[in-house]
DRENKOL-925721 format. One record per residue (C-alpha): residue number from 1; chain; x, y, z. Coordinates in Angstrom, 2 decimals. Each point is the difference from the previous one (the first is absolute). Last residue first. Layout:
! DRENKOL-925721
<rec i="NUM" ch="A" c1="X" c2="Y" c3="Z"/>
...
END
This chain:
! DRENKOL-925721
<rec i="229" ch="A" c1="231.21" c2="-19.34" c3="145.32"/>
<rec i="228" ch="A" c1="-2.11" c2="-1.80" c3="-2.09"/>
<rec i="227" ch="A" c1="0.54" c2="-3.80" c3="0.83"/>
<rec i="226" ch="A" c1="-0.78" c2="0.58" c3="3.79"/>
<rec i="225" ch="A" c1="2.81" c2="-0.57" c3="2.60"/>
<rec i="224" ch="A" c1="0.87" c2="3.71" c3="0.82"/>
<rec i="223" ch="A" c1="-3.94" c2="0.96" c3="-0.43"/>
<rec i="222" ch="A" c1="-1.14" c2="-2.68" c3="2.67"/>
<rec i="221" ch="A" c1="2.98" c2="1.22" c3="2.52"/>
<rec i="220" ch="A" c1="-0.64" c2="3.67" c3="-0.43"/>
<rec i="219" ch="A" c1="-3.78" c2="-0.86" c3="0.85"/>
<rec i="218" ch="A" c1="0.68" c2="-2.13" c3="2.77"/>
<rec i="217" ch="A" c1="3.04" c2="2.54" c3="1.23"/>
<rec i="216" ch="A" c1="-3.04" c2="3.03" c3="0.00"/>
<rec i="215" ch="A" c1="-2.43" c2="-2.13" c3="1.85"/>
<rec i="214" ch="A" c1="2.82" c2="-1.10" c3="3.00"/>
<rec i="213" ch="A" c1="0.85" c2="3.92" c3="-0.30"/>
<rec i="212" ch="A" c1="-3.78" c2="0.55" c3="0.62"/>
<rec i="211" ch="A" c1="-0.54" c2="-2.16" c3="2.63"/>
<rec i="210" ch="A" c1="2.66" c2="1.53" c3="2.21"/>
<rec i="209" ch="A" c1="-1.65" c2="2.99" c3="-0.67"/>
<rec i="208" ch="A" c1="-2.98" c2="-0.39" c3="1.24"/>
<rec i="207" ch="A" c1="-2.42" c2="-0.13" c3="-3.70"/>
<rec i="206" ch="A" c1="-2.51" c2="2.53" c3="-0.98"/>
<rec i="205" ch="A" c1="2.81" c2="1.76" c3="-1.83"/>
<rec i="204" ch="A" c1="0.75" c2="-3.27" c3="-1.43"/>
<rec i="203" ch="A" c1="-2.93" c2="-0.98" c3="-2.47"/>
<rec i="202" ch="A" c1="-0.13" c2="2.62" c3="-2.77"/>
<rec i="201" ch="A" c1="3.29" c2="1.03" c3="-0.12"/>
<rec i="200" ch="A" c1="1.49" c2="-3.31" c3="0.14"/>
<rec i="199" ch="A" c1="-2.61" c2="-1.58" c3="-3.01"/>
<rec i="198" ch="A" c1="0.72" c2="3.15" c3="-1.84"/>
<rec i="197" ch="A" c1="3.65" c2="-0.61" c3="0.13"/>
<rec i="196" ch="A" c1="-0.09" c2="-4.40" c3="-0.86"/>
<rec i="195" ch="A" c1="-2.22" c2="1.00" c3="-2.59"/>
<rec i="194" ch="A" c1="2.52" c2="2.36" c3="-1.73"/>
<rec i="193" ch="A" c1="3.00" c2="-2.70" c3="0.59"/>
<rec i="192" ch="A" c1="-2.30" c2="-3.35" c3="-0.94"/>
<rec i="191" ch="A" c1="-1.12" c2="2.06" c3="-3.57"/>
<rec i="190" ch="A" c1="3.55" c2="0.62" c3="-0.57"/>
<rec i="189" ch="A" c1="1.03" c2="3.99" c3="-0.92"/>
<rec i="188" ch="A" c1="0.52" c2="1.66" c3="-3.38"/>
<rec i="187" ch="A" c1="-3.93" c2="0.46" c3="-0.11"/>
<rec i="186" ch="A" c1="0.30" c2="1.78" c3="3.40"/>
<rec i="185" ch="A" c1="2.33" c2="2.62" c3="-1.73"/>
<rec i="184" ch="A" c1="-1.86" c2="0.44" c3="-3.82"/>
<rec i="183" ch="A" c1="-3.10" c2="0.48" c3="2.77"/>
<rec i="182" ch="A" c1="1.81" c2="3.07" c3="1.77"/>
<rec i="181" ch="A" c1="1.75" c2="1.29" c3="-3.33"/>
<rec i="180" ch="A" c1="-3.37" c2="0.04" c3="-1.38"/>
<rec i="179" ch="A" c1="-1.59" c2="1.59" c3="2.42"/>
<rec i="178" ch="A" c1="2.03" c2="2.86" c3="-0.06"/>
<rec i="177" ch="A" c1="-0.01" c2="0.40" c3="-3.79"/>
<rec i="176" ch="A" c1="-3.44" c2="0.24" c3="0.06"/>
<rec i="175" ch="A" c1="-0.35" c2="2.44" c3="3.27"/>
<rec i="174" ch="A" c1="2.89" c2="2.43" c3="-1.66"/>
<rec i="173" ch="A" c1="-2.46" c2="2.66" c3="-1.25"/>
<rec i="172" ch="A" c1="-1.59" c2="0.03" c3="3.36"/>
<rec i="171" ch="A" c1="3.38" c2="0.75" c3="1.78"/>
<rec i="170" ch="A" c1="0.80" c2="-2.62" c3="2.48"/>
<rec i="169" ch="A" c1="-0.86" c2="-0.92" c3="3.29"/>
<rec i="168" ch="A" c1="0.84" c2="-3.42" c3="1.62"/>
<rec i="167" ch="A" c1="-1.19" c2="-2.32" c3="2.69"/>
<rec i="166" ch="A" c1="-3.62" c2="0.69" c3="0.60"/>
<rec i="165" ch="A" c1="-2.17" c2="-0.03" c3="2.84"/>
<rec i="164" ch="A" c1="2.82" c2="-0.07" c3="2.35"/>
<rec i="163" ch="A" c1="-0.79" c2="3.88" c3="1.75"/>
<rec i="162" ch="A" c1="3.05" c2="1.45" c3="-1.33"/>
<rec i="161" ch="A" c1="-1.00" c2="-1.03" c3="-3.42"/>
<rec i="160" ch="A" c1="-3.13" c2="0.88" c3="0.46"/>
<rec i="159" ch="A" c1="1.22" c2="3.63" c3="1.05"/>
<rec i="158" ch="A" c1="1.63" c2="0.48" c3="-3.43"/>
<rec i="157" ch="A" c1="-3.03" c2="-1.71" c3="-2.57"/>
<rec i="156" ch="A" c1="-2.19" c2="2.83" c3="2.16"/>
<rec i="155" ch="A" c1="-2.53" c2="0.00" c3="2.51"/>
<rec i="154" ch="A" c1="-3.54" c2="0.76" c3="0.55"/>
<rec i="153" ch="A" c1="-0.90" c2="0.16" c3="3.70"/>
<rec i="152" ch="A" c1="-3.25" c2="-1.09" c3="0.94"/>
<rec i="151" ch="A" c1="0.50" c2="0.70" c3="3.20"/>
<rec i="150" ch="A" c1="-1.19" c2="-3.30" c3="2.13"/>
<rec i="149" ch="A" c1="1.11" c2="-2.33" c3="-2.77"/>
<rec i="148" ch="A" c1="3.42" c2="1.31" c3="-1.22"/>
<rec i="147" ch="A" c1="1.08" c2="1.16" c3="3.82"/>
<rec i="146" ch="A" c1="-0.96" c2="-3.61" c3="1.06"/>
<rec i="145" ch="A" c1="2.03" c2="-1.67" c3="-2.50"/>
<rec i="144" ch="A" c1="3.19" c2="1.99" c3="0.74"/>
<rec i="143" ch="A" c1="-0.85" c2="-0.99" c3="3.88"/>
<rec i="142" ch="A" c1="0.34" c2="-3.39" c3="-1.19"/>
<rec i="141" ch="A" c1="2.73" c2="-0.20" c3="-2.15"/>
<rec i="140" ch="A" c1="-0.57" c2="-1.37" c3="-3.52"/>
<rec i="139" ch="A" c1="1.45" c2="-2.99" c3="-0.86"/>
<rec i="138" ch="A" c1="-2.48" c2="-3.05" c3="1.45"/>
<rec i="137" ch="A" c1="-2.35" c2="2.37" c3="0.83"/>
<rec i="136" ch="A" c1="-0.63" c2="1.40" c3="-3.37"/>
<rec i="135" ch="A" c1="-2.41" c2="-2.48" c3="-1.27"/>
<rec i="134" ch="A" c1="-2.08" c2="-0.91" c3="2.80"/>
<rec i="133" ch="A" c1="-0.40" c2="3.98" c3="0.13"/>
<rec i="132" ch="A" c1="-1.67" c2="-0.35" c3="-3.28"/>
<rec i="131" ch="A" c1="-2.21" c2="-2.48" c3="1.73"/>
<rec i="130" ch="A" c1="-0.42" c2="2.41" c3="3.03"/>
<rec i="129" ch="A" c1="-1.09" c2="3.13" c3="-1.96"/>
<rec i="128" ch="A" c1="-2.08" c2="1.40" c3="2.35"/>
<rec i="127" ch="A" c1="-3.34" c2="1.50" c3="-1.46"/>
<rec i="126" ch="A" c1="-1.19" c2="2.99" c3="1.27"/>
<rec i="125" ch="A" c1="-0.79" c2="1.55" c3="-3.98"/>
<rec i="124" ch="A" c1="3.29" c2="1.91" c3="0.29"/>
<rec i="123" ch="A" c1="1.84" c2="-2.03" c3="2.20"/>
<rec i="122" ch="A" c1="0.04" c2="-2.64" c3="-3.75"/>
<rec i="121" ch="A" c1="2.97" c2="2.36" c3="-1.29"/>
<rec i="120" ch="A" c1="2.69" c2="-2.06" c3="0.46"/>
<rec i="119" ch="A" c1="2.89" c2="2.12" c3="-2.30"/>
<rec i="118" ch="A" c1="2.79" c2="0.15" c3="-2.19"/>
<rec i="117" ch="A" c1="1.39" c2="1.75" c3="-2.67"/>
<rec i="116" ch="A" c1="1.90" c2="-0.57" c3="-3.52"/>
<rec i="115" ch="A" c1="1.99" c2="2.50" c3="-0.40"/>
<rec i="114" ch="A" c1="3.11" c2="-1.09" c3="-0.68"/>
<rec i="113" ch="A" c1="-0.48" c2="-3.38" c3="-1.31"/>
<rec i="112" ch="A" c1="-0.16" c2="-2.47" c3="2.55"/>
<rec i="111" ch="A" c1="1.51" c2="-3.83" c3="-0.26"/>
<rec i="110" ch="A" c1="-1.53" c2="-2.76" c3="2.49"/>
<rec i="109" ch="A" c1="1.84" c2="-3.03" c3="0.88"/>
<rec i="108" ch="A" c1="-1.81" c2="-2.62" c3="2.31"/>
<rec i="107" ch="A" c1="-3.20" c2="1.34" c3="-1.42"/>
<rec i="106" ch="A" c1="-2.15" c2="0.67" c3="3.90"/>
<rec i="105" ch="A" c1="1.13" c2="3.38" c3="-0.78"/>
<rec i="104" ch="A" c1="-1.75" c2="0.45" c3="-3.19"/>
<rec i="103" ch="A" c1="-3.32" c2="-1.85" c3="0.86"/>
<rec i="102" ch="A" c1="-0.61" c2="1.79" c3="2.92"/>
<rec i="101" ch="A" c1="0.33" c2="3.55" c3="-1.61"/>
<rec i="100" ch="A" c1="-2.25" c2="-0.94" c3="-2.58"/>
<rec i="99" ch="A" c1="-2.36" c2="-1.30" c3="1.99"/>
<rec i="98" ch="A" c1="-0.09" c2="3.47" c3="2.01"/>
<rec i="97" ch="A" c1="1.43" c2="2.42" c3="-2.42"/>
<rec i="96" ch="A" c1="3.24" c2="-0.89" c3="-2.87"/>
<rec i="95" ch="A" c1="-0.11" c2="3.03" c3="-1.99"/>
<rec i="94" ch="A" c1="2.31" c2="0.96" c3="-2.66"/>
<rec i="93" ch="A" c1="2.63" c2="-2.42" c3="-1.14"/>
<rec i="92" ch="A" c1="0.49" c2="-3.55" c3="1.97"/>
<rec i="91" ch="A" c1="2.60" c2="-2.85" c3="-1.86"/>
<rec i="90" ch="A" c1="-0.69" c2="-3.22" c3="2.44"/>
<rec i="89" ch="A" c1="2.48" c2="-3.02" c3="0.31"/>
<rec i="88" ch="A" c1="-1.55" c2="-3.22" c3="1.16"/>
<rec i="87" ch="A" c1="2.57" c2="-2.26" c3="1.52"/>
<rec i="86" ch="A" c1="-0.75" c2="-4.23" c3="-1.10"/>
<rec i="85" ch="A" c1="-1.44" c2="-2.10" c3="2.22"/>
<rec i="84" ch="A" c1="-4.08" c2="1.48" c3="-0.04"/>
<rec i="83" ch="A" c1="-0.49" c2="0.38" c3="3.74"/>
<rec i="82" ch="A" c1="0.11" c2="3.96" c3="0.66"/>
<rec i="81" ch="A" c1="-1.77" c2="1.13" c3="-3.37"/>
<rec i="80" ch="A" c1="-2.45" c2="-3.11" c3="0.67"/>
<rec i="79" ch="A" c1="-0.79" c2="1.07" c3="3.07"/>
<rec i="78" ch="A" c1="-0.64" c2="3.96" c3="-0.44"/>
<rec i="77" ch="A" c1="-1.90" c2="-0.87" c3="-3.15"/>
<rec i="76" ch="A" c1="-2.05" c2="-2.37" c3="1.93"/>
<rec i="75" ch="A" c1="-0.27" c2="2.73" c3="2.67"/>
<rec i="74" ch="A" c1="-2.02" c2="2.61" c3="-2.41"/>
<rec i="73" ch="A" c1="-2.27" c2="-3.47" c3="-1.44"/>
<rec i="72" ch="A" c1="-1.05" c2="-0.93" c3="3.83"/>
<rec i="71" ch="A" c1="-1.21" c2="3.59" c3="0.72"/>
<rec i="70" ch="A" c1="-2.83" c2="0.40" c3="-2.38"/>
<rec i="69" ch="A" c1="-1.36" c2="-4.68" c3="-0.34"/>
<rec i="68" ch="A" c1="0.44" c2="-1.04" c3="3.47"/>
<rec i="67" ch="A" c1="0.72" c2="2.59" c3="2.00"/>
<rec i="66" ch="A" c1="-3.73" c2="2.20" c3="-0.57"/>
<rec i="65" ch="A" c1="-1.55" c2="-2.82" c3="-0.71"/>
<rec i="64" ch="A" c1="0.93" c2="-1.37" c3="3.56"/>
<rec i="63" ch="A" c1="-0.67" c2="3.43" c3="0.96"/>
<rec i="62" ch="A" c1="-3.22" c2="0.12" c3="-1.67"/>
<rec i="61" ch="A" c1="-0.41" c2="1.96" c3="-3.49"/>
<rec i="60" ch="A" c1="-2.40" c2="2.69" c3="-1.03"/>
<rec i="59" ch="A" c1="0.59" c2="-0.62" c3="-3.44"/>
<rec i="58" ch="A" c1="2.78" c2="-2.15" c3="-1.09"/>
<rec i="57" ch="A" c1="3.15" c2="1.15" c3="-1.96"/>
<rec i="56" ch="A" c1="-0.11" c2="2.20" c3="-3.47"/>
<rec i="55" ch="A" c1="0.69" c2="3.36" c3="1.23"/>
<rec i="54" ch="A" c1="3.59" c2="0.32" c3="2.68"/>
<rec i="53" ch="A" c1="2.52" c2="1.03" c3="-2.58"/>
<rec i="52" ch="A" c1="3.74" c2="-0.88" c3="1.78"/>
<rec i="51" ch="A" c1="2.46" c2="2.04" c3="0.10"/>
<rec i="50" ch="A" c1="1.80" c2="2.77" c3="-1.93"/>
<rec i="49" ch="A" c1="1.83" c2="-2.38" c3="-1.69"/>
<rec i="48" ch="A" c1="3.62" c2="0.70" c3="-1.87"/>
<rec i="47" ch="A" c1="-0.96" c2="3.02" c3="-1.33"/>
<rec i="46" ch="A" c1="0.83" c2="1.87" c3="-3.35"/>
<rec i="45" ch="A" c1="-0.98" c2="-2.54" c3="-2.41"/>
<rec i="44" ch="A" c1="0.56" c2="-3.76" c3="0.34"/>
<rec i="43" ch="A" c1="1.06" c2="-2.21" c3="2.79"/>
<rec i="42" ch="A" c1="2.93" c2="-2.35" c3="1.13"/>
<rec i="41" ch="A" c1="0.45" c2="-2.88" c3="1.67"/>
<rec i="40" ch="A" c1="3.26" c2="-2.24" c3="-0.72"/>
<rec i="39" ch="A" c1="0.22" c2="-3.58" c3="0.90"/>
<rec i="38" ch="A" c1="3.46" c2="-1.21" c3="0.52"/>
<rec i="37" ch="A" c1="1.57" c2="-3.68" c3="-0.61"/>
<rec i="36" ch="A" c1="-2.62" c2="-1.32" c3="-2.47"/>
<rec i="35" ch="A" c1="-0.51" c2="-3.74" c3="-0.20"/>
<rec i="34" ch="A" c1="-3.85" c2="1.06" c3="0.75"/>
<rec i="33" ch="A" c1="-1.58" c2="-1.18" c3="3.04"/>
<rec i="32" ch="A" c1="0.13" c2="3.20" c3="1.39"/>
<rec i="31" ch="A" c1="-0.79" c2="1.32" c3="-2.88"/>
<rec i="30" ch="A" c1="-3.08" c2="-1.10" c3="-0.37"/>
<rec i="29" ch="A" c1="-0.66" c2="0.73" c3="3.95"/>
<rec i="28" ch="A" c1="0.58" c2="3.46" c3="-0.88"/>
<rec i="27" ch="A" c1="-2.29" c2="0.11" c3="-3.02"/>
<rec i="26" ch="A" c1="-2.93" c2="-1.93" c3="2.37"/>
<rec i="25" ch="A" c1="0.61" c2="2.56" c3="2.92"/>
<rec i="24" ch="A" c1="-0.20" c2="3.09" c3="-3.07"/>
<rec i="23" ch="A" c1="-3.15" c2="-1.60" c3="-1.03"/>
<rec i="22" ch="A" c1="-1.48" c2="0.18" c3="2.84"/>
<rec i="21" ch="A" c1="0.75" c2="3.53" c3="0.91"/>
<rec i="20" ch="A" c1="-1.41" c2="0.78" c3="-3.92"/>
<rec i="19" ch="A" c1="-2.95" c2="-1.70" c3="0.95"/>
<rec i="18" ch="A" c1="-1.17" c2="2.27" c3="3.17"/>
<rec i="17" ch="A" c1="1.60" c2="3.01" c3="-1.64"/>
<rec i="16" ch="A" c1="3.13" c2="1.78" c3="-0.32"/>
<rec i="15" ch="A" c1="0.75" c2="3.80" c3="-0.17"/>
<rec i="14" ch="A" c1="2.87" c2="0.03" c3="-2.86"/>
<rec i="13" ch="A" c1="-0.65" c2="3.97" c3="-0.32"/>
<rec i="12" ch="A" c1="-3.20" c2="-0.28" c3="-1.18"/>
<rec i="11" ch="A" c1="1.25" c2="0.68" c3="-4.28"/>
<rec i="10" ch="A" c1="2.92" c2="-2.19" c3="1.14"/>
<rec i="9" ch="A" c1="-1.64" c2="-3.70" c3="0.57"/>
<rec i="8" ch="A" c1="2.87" c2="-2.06" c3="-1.10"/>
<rec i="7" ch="A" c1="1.50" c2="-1.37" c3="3.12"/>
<rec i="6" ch="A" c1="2.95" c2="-1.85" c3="-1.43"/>
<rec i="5" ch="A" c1="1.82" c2="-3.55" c3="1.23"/>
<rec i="4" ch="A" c1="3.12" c2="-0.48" c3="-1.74"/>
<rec i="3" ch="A" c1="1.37" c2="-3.69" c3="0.36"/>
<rec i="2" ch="A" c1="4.23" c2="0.03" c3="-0.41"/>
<rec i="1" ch="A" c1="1.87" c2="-3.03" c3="-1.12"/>
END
């Protein structure tokens, strides 16, 4: 079983606001808890998400404001995207900027069109982009994600690729089919299997690595004896 997710906002270029982030968090979480084995997210129109729309939030805010209630919503996303069981696979056409960008490469699989682009524009107004660099630093290289940030640059579906923030490229008109295949793929798989691999990726990189082979035969071991395998 396959949840799809879509951002369907296209006539502002899937830019997300204040409730829309929240409601995203509360659609992943659904799905998390979903009997689904793969949660696709997907938008309309001829951008993925051009980031985030910043009207509608409190006026003259404090800090604690200021995280609480703007900034909290953009990480819940990030959280729930990470911690929901099941892999998220993400189809991206057009532009993915700033949010946008984050959200597509924290996806565990994320499928590009050829070109779609890619970019952390938030230098421009002299604002660093450190929760969308929360995002990327888990599979984005660091000095990659510094040249993004401090130049603006604006890259394409090719270079992101190179760069980790997504894992294939194909040609626009193939993006459905693409997707498909990748979700028709997972589907075929065991729930404990394709939990048991996003659980690993997630949690043993920050492991020594002694402790992350004992992790990764504790896993194997609890998926070789479960009733689904």
């Amino acid at each position: 079983m396959v949840v799809t997710i879509t951002i369907d906002r296209p006539a502002e270029g899937n830019v997300l606001t204040l409730e829309m982030l929240r409601a995203l968090t509360a659609r992943l979480k659904d799905a998390g808890l979903s009997n689904a084995k793969v949660i696709a997210l997907r938008s309309a129109g001829a951008d993925f998400c051009k980031g985030r729309d910043g009207k509608g939030g409190p006026q003259n805010p404090t800090a604690l404001v200021m995280r609480d209630q703007i900034l909290q919503p953009i990480l819940d996303v990030y959280d729930a995207l990470n911690n929901v069981p099941q892999p998220v696979v993400c189809a991206v056409q057009g532009a993915a900027f700033g949010f946008g960008c984050a959200m597509a490469t924290a996806a565990d699989i994320t499928i590009a069109a050829e070109g779609a682009t890619f970019k952390l524009p938030e230098m421009t107004h002299n604002l660093p982009p450190t929760l969308a660099i929360s995002a990327l630093m888990t599979k984005v290289p660091r000095k990659a994600i510094a040249w993004l940030v401090y130049t603006l640059a604006e890259i394409d579906a090719k270079t992101a690729l190179s760069l980790g923030i997504v894992s294939s490229v194909v040609p626009r008109a193939k993006l459905d089919a693409a997707m498909n295949e990748t979700l028709e793929a997972l589907a075929a798989r065991s729930s404990a299997a394709l939990i048991a691999v996003k659980d690993y990726l997630r949690s043993a990189p920050m492991m020594e690595p002694r402790g992350a082979a004992a992790y990764g035969a504790a896993l194997l071991s609890g998926v070789l004896t479960s009733a689904e395998k």
